[in-house]
PDB file of N, CA, C and O in Angstrom:
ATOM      1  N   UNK A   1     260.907 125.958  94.907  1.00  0.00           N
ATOM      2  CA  UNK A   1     259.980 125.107  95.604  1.00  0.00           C
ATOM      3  C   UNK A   1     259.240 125.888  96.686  1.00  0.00           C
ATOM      4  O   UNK A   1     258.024 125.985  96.516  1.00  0.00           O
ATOM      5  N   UNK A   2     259.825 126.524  97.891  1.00  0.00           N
ATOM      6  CA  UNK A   2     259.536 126.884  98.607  1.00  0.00           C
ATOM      7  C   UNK A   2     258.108 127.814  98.131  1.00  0.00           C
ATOM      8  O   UNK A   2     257.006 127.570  98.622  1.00  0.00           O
ATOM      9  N   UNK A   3     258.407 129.260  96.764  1.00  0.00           N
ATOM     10  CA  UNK A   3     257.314 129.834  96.288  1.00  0.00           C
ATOM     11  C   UNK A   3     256.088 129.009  95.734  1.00  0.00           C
ATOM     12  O   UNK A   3     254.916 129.328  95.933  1.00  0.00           O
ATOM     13  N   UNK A   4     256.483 127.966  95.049  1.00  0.00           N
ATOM     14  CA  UNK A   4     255.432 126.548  94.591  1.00  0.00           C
ATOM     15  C   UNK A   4     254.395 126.354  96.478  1.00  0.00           C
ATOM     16  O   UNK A   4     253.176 126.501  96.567  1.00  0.00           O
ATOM     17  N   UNK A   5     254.878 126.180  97.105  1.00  0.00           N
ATOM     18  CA  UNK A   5     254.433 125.450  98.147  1.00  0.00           C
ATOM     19  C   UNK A   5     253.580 126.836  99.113  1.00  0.00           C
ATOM     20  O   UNK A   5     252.595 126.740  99.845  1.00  0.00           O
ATOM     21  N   UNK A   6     254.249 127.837  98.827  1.00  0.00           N
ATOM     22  CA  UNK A   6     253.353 128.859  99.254  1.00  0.00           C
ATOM     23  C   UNK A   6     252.189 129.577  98.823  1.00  0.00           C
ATOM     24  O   UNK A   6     251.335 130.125  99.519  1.00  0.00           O
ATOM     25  N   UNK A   7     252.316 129.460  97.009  1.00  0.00           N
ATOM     26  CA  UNK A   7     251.392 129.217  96.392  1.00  0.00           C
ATOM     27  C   UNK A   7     249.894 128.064  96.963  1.00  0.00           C
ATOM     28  O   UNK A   7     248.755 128.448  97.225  1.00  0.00           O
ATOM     29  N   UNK A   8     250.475 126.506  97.014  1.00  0.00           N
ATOM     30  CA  UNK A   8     249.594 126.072  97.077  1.00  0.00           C
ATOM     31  C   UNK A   8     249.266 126.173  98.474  1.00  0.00           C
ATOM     32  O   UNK A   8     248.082 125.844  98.550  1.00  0.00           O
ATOM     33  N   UNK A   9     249.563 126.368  99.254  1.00  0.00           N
ATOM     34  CA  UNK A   9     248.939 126.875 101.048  1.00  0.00           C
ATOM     35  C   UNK A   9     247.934 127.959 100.560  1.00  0.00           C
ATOM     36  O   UNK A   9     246.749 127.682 100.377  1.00  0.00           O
ATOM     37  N   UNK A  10     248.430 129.163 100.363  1.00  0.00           N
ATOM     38  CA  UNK A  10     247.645 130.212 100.287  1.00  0.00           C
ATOM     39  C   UNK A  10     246.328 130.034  98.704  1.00  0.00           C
ATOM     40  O   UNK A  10     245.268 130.652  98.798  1.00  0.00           O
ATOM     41  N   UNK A  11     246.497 129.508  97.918  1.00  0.00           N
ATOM     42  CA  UNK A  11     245.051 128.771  97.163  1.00  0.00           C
ATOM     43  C   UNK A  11     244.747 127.706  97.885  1.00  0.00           C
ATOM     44  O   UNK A  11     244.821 126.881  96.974  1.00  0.00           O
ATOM     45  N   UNK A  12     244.501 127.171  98.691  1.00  0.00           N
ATOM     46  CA  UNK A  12     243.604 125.717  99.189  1.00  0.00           C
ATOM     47  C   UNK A  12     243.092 125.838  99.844  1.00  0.00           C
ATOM     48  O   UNK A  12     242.906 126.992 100.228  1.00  0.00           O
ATOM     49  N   UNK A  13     242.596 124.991 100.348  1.00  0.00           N
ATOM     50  CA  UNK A  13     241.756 124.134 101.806  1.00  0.00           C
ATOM     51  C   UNK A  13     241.779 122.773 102.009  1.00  0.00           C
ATOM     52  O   UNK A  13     241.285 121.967 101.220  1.00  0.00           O
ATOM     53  N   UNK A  14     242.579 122.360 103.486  1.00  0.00           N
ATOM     54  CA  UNK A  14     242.461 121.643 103.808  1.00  0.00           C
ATOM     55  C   UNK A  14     243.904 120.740 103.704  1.00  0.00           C
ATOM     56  O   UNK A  14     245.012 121.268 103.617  1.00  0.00           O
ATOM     57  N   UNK A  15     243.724 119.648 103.723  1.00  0.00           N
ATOM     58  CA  UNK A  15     245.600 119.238 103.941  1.00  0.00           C
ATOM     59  C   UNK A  15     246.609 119.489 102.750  1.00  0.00           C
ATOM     60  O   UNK A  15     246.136 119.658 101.626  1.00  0.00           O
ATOM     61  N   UNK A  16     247.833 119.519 102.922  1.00  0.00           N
ATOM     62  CA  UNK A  16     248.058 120.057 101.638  1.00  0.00           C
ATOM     63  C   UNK A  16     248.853 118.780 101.834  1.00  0.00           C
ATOM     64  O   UNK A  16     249.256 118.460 102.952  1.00  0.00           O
ATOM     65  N   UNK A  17     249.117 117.931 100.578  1.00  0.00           N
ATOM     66  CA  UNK A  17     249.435 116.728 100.796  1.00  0.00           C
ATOM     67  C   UNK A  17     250.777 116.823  99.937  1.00  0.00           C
ATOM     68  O   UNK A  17     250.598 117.104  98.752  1.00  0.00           O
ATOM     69  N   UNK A  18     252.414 116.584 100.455  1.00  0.00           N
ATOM     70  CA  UNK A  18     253.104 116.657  99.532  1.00  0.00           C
ATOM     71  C   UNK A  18     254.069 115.658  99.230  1.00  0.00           C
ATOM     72  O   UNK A  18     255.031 115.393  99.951  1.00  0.00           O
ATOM     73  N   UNK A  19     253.762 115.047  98.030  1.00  0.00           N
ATOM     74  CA  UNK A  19     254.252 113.646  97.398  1.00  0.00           C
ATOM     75  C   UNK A  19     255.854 113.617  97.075  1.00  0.00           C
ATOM     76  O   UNK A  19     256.408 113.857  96.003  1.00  0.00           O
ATOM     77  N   UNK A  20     256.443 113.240  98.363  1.00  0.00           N
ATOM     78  CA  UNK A  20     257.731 112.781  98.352  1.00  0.00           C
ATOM     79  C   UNK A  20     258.480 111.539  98.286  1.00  0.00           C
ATOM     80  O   UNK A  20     259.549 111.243  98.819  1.00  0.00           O
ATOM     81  N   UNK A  21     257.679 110.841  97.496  1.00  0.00           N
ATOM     82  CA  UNK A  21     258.132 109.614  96.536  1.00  0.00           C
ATOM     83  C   UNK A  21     259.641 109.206  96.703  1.00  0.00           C
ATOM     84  O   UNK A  21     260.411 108.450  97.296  1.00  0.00           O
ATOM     85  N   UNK A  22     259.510 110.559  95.464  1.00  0.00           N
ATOM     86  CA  UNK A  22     261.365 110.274  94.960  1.00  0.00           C
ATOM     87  C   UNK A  22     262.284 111.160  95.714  1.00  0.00           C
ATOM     88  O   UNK A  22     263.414 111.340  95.259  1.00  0.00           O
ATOM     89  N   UNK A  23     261.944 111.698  96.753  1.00  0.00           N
ATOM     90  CA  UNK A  23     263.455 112.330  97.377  1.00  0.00           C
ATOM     91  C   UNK A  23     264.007 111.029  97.968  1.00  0.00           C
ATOM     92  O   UNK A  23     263.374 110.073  98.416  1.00  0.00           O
ATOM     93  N   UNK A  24     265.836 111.276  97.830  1.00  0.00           N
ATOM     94  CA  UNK A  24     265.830 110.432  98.611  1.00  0.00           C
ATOM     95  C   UNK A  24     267.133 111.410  99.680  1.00  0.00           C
ATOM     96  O   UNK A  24     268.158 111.010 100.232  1.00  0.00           O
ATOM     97  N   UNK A  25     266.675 112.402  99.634  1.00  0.00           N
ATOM     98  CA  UNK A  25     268.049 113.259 100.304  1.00  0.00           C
ATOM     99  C   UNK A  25     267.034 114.247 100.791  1.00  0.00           C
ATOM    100  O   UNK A  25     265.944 114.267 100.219  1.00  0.00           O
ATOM    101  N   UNK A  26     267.333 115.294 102.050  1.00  0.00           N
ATOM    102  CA  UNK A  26     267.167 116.630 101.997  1.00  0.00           C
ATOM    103  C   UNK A  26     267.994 117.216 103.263  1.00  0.00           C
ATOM    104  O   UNK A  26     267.974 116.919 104.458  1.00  0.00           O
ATOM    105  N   UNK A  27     268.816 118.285 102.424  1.00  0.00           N
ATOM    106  CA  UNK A  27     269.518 119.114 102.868  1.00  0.00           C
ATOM    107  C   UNK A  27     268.806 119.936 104.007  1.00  0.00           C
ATOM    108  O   UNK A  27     267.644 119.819 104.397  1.00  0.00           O
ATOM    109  N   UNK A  28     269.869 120.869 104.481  1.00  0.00           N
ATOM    110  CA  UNK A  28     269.070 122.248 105.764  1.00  0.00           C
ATOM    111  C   UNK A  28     268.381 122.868 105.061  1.00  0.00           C
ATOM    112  O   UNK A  28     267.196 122.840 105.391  1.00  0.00           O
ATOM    113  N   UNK A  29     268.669 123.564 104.011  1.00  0.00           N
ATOM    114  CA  UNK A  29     267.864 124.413 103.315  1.00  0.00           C
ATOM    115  C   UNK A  29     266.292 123.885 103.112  1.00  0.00           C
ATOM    116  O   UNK A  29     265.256 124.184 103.706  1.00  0.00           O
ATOM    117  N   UNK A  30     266.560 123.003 102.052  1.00  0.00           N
ATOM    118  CA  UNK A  30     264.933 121.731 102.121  1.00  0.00           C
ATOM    119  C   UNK A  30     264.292 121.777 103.355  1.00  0.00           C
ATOM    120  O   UNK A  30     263.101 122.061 103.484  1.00  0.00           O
ATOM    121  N   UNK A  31     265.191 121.457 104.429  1.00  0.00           N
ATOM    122  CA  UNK A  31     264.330 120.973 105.642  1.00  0.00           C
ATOM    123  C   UNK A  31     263.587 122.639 105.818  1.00  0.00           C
ATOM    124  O   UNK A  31     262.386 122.909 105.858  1.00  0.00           O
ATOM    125  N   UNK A  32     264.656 123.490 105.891  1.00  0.00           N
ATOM    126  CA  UNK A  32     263.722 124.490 106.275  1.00  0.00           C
ATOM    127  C   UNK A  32     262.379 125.155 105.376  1.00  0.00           C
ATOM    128  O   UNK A  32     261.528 125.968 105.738  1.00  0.00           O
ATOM    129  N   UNK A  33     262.514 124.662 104.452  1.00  0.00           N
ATOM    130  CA  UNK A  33     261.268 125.399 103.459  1.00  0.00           C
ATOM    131  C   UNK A  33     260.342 124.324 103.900  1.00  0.00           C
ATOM    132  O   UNK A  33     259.180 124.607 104.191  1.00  0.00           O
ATOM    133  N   UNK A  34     260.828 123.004 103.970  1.00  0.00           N
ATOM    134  CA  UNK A  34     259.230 121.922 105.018  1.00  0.00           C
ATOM    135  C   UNK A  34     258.915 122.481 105.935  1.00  0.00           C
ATOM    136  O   UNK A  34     257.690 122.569 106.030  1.00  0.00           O
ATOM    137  N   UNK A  35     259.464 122.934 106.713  1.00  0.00           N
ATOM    138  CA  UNK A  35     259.283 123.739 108.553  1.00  0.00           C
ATOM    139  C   UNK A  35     258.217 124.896 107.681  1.00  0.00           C
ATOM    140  O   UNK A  35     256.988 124.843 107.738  1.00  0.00           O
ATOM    141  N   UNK A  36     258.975 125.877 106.920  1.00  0.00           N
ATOM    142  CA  UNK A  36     258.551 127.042 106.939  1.00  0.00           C
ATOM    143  C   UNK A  36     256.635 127.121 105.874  1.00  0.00           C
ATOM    144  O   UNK A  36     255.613 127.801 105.787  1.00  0.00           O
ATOM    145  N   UNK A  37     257.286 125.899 105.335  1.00  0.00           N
ATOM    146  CA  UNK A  37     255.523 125.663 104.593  1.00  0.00           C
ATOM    147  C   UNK A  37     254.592 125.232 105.736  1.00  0.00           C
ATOM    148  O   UNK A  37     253.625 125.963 105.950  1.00  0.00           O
ATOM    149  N   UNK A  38     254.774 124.040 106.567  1.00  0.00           N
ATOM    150  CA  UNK A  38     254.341 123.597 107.460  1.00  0.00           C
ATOM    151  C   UNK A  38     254.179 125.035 108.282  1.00  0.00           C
ATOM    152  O   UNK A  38     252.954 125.155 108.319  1.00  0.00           O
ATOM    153  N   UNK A  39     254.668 126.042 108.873  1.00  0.00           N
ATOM    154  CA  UNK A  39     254.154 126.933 109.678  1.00  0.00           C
ATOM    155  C   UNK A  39     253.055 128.045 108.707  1.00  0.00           C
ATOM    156  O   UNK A  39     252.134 128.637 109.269  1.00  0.00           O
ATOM    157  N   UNK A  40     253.223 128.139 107.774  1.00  0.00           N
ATOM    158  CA  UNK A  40     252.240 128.805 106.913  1.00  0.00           C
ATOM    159  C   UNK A  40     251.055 128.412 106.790  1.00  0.00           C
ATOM    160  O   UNK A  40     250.038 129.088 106.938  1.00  0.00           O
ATOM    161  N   UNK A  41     251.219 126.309 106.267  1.00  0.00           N
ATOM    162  CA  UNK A  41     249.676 125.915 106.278  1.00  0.00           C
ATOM    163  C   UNK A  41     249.012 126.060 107.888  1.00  0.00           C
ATOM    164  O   UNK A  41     247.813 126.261 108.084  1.00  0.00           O
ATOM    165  N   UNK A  42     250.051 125.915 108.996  1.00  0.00           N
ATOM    166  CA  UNK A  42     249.702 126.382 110.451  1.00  0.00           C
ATOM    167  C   UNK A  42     248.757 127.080 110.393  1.00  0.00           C
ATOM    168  O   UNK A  42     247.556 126.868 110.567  1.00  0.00           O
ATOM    169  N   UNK A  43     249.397 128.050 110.105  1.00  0.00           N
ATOM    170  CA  UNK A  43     248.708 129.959 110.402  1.00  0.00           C
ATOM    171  C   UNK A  43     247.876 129.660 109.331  1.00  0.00           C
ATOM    172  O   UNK A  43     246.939 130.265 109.852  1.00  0.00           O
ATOM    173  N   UNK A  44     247.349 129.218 108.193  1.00  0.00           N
ATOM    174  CA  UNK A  44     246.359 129.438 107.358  1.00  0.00           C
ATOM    175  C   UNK A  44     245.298 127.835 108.059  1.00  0.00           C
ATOM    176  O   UNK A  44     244.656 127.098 107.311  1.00  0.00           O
ATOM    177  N   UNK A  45     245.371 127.690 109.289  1.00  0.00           N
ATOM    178  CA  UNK A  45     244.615 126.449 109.433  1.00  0.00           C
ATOM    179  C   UNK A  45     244.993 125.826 108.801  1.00  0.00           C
ATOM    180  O   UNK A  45     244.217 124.957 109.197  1.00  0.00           O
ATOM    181  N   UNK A  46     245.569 125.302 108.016  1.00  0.00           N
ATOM    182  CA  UNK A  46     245.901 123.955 107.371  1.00  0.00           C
ATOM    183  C   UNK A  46     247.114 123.021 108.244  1.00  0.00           C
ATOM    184  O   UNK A  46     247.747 123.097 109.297  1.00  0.00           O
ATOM    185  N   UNK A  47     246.964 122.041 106.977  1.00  0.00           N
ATOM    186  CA  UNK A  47     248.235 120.862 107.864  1.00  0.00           C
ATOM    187  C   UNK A  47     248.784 120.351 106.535  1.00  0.00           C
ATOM    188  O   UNK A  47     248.293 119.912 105.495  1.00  0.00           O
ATOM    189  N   UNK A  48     250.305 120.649 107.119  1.00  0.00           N
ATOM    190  CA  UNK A  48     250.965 119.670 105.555  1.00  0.00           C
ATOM    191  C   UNK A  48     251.133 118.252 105.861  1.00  0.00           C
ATOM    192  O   UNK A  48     251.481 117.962 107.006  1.00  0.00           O
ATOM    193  N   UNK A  49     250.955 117.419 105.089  1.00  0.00           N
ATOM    194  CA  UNK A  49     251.832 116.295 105.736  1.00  0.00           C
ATOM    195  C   UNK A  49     252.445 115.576 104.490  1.00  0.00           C
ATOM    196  O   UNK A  49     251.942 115.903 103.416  1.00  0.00           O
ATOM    197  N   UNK A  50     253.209 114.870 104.466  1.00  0.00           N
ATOM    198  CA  UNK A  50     254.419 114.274 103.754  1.00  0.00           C
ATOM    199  C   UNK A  50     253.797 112.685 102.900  1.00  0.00           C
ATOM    200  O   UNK A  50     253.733 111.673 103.598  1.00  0.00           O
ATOM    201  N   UNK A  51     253.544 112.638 101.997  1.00  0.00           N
ATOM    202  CA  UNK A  51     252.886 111.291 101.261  1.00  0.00           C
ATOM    203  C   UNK A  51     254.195 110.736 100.632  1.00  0.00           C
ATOM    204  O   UNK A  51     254.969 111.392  99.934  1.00  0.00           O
ATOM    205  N   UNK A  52     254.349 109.212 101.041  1.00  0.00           N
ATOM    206  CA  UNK A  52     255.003 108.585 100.425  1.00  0.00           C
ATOM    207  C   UNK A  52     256.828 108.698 100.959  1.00  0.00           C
ATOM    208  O   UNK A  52     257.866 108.591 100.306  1.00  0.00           O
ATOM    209  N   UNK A  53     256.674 108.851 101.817  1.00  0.00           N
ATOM    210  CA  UNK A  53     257.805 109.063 102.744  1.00  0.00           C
ATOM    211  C   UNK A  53     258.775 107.824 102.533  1.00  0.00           C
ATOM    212  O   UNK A  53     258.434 106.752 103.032  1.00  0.00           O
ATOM    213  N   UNK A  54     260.390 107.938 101.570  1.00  0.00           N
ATOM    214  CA  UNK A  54     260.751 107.068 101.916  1.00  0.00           C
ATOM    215  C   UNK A  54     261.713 106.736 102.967  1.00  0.00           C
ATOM    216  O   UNK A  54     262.603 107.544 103.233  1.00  0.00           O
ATOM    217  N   UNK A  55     261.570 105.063 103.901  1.00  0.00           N
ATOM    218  CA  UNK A  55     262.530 105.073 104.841  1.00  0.00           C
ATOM    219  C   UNK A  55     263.636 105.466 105.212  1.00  0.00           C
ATOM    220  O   UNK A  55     263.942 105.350 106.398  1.00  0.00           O
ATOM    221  N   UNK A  56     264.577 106.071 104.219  1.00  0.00           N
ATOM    222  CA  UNK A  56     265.872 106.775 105.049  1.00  0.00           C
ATOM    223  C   UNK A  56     265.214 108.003 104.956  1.00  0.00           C
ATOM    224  O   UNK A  56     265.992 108.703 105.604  1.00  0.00           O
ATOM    225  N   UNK A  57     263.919 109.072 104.436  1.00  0.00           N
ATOM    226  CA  UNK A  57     264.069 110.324 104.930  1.00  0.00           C
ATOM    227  C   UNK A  57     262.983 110.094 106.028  1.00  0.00           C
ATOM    228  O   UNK A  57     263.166 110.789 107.028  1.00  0.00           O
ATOM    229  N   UNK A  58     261.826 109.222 106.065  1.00  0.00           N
ATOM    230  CA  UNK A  58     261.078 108.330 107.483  1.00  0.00           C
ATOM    231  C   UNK A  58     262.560 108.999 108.846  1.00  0.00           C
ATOM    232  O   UNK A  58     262.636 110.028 109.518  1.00  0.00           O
ATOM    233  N   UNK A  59     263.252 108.082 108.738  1.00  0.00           N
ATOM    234  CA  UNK A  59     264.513 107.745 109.565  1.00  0.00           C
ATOM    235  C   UNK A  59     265.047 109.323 109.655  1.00  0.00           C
ATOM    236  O   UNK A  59     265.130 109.651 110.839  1.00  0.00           O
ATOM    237  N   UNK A  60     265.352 110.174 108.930  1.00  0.00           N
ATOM    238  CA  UNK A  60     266.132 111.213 109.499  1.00  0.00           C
ATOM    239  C   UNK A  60     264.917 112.290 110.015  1.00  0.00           C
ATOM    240  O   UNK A  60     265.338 113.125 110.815  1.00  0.00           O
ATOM    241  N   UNK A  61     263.543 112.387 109.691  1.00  0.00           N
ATOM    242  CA  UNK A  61     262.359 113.200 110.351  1.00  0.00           C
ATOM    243  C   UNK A  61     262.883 112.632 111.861  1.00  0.00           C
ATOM    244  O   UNK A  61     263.399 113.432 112.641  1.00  0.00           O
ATOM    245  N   UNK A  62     262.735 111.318 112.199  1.00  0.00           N
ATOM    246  CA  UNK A  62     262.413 110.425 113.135  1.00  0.00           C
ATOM    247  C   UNK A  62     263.971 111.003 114.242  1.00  0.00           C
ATOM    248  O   UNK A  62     263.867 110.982 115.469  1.00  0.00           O
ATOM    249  N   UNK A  63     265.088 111.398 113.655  1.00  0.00           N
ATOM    250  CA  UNK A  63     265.988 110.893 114.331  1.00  0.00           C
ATOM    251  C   UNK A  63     266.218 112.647 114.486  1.00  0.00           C
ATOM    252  O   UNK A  63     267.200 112.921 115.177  1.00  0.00           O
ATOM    253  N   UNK A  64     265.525 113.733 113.994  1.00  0.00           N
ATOM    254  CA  UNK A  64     265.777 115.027 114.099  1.00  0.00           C
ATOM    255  C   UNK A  64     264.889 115.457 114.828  1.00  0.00           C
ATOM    256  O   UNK A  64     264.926 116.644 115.152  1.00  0.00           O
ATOM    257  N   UNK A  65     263.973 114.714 115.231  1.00  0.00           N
ATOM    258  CA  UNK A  65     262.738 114.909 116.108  1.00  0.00           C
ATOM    259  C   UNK A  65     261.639 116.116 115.008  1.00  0.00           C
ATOM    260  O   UNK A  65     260.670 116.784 115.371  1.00  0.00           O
ATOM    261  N   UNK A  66     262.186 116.029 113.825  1.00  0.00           N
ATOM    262  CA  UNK A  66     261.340 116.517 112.995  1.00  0.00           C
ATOM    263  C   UNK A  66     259.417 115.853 112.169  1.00  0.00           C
ATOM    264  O   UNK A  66     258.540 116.299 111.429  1.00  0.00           O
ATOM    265  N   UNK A  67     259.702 114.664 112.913  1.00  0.00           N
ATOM    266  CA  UNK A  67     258.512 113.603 112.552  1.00  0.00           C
ATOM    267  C   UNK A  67     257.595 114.898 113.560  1.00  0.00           C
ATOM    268  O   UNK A  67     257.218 115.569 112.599  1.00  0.00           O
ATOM    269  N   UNK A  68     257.312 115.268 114.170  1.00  0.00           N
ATOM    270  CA  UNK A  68     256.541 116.038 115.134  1.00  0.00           C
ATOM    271  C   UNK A  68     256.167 117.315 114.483  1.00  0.00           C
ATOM    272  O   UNK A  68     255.360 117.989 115.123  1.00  0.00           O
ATOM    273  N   UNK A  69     256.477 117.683 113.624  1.00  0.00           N
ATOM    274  CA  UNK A  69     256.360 118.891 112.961  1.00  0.00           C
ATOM    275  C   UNK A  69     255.914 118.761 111.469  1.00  0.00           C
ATOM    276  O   UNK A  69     255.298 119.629 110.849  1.00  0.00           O
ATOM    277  N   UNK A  70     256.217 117.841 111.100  1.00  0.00           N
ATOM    278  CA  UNK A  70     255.984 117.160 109.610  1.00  0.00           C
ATOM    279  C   UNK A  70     255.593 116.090 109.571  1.00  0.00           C
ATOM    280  O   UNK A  70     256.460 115.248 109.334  1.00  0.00           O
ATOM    281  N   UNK A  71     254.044 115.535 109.790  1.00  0.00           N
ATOM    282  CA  UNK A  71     253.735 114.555 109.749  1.00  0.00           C
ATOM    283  C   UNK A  71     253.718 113.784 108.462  1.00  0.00           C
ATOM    284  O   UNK A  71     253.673 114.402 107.399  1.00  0.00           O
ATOM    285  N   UNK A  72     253.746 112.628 108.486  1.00  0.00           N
ATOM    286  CA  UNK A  72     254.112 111.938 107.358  1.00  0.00           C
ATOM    287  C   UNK A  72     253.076 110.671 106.858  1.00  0.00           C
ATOM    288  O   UNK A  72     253.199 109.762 107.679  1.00  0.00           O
ATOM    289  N   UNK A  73     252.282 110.373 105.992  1.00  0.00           N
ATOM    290  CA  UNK A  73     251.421 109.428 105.698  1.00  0.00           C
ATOM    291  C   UNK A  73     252.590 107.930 105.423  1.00  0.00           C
ATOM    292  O   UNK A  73     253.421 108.138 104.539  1.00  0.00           O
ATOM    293  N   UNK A  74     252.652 106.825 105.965  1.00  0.00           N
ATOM    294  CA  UNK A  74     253.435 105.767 105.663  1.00  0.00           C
ATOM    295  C   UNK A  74     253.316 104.880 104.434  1.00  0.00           C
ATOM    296  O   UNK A  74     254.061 103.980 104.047  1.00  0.00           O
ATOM    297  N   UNK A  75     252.062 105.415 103.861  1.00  0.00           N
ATOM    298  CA  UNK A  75     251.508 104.195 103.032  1.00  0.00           C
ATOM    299  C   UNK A  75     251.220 105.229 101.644  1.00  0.00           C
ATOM    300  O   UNK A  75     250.679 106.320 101.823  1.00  0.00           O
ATOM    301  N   UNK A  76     251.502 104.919 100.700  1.00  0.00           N
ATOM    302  CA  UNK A  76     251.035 104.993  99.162  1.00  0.00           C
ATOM    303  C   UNK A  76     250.923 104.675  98.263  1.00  0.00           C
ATOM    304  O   UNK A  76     251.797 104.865  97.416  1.00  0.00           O
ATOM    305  N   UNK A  77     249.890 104.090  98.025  1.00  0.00           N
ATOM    306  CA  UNK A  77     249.842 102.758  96.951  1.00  0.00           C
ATOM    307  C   UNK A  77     250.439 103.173  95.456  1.00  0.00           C
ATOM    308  O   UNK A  77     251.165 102.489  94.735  1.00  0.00           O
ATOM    309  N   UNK A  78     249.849 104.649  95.188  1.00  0.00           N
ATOM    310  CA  UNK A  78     250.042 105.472  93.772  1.00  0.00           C
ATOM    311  C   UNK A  78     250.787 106.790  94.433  1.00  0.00           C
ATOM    312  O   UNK A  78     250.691 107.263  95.565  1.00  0.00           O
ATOM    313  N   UNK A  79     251.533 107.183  93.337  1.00  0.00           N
ATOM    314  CA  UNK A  79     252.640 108.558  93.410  1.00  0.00           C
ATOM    315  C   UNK A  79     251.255 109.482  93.179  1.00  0.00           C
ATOM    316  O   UNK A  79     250.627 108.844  92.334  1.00  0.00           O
ATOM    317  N   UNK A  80     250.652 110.412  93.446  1.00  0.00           N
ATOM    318  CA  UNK A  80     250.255 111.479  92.965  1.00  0.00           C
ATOM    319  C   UNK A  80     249.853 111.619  91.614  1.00  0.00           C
ATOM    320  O   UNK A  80     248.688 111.513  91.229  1.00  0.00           O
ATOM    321  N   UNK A  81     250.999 111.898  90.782  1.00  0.00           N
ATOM    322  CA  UNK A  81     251.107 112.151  89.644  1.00  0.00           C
ATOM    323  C   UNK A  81     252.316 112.857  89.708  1.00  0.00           C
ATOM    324  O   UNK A  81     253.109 112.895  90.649  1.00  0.00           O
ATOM    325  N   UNK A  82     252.402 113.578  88.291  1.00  0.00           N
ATOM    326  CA  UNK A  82     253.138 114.431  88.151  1.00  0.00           C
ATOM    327  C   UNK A  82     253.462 115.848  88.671  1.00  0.00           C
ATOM    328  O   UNK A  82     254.588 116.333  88.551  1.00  0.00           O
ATOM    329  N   UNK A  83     252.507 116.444  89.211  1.00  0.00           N
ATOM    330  CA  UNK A  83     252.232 117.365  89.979  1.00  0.00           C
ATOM    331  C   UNK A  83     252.989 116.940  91.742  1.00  0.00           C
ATOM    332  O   UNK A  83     252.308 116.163  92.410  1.00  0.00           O
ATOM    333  N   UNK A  84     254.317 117.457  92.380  1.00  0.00           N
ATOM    334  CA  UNK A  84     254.487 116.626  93.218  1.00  0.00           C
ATOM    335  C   UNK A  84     253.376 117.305  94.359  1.00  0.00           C
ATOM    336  O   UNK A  84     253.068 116.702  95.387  1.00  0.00           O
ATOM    337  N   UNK A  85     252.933 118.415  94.062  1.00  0.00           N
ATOM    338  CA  UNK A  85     252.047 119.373  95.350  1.00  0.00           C
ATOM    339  C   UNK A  85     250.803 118.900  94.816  1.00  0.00           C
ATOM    340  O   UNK A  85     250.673 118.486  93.664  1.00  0.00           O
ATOM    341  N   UNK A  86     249.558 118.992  95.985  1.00  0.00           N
ATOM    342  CA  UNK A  86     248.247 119.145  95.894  1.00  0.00           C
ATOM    343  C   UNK A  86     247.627 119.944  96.429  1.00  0.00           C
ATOM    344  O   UNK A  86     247.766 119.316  97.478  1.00  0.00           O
ATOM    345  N   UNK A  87     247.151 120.621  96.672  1.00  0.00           N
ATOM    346  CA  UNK A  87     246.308 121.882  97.598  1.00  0.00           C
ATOM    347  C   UNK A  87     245.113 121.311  97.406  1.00  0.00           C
ATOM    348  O   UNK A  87     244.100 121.824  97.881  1.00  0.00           O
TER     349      UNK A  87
END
């Protein structure tokens, strides 16, 4: 994942939007490849933010003080697709 997500930072422009629907868990490791994409789209001007956020991982951003670093869209009417990245 982490190479997927660095991929799409370094081809894009502009938010990189990433459709987290169906997690319903994420480990340290996970968290850190969100941090570490999120500081990449940083440094490349961009902004990641989190589509489709569901409430218990809402709740652990929120309660790790990680909502501040990984912003999160609340609302998604449609999943993306199959593709869970967009650049």
């Amino acid at each position: 994942m982490r190479d997927q997500l660095h991929a799409a930072v370094d081809g894009g422009h502009g938010p990189l939007v990433l459709d987290v629907t169906r997690v319903e868990m994420v480990d340290g490791v996970g968290l850190g490849v969100l941090v570490g994409a999120q500081r990449r789209a940083a440094r490349a001007q961009r902004r990641l933010v989190l589509r489709g956020t569901p409430p218990r991982l809402r709740r652990f951003l929120r309660a790790t003080g990680l909502e501040r670093i990984l912003p999160t869209e609340n609302h998604d009417p449609e999943p993306l697709g199959p593709t869970p990245i967009a650049a």
